[in-house]
C-alpha positions as CSV (number, residue, x, y, z in Angstrom):
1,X,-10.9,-21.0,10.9
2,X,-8.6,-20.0,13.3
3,X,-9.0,-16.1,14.9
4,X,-6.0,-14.2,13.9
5,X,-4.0,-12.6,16.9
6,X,-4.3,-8.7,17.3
7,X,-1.4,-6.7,16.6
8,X,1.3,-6.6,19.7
9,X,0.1,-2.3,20.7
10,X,4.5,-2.0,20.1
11,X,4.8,-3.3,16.8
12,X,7.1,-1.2,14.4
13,X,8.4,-2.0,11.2
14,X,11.8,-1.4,10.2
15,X,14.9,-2.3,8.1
16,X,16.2,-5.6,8.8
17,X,19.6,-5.9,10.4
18,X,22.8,-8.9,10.7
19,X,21.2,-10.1,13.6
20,X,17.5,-10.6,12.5
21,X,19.0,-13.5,10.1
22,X,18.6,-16.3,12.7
23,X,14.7,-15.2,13.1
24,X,14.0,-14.7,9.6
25,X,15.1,-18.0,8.9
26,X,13.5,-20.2,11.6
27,X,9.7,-17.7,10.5
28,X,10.8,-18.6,6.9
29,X,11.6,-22.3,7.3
30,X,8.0,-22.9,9.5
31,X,6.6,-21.8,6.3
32,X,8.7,-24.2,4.2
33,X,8.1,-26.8,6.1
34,X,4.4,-26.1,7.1
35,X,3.0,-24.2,4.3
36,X,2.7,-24.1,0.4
37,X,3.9,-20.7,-0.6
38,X,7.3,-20.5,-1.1
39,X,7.8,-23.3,-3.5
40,X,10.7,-25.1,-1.8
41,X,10.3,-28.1,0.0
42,X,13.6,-27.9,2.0
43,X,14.6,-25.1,4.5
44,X,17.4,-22.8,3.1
45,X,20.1,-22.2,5.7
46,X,20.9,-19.5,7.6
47,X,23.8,-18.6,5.1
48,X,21.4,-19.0,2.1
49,X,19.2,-16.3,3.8
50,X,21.7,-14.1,4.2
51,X,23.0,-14.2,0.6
52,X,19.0,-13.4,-0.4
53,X,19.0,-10.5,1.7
54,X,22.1,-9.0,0.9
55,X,20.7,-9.8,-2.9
56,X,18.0,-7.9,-2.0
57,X,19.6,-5.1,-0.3
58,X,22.3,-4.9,-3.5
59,X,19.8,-3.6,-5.7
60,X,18.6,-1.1,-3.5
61,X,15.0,-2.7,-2.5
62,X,13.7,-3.1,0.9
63,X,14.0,-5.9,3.7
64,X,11.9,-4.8,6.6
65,X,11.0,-6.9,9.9
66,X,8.2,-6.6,12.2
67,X,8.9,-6.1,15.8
68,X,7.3,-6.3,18.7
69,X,8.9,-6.8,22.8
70,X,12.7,-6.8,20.8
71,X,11.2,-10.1,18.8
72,X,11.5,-10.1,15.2
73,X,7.5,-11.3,14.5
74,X,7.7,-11.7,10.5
75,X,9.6,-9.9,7.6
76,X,8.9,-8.8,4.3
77,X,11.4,-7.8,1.0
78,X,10.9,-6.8,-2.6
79,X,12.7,-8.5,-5.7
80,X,12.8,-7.8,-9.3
81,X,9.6,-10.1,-10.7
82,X,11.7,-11.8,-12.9
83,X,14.8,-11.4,-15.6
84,X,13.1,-10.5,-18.5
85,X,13.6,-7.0,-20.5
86,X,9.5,-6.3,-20.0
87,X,9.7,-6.6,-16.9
88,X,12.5,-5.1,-16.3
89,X,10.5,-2.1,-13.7
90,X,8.2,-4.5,-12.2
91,X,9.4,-6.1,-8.3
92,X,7.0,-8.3,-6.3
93,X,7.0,-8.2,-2.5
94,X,6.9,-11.5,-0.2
95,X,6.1,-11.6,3.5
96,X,6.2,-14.4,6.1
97,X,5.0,-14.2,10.0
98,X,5.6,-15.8,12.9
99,X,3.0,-15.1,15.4
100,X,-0.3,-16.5,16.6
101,X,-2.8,-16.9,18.3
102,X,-3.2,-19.0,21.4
């Protein structure tokens, strides 16, 4: 099993902005492509992530990137769970990353 990396010493966390979008989506489609989380077996475009975020950001929840050096090193957001009335108050959060170890 491979060693995670340690944390970059600048890291910060913070809202995500316009011009994260091209990051988010190349971290997001790696997972797609490479992984077995998200469900989808074809990358969503660039436009398709922005139309989740700015779903995301419409109902007030958060969409926060790490940082680190001015590089956007993963993200992470919070959606409503899903569209039924008993769960109307629960939200689930999803993150992806982008760095390792070498």
């Amino acid at each position: 099993m491979p060693v995670p990396a340690p944390l970059p010493s600048d890291l910060r966390i913070r809202p995500s902005r316009d011009a994260d979008l091209p990051a988010i989506t190349a971290i997001y489609a790696h997972h797609v492509l490479h992984g077995t989380g998200t469900f989808e077996t074809t990358p969503p475009t660039e436009a398709e992530m922005a139309q989740r975020r700015a779903d995301v950001a419409a109902r007030g929840l958060p969409y926060l990137v790490a940082e680190a050096e001015g590089r956007v090193l993963g993200f992470a957001y919070c959606q409503w769970f899903k569209p039924r009335p008993a769960r109307s108050a629960l939200a689930a959060g999803s993150s992806a990353a982008g760095w390792t170890s070498c």
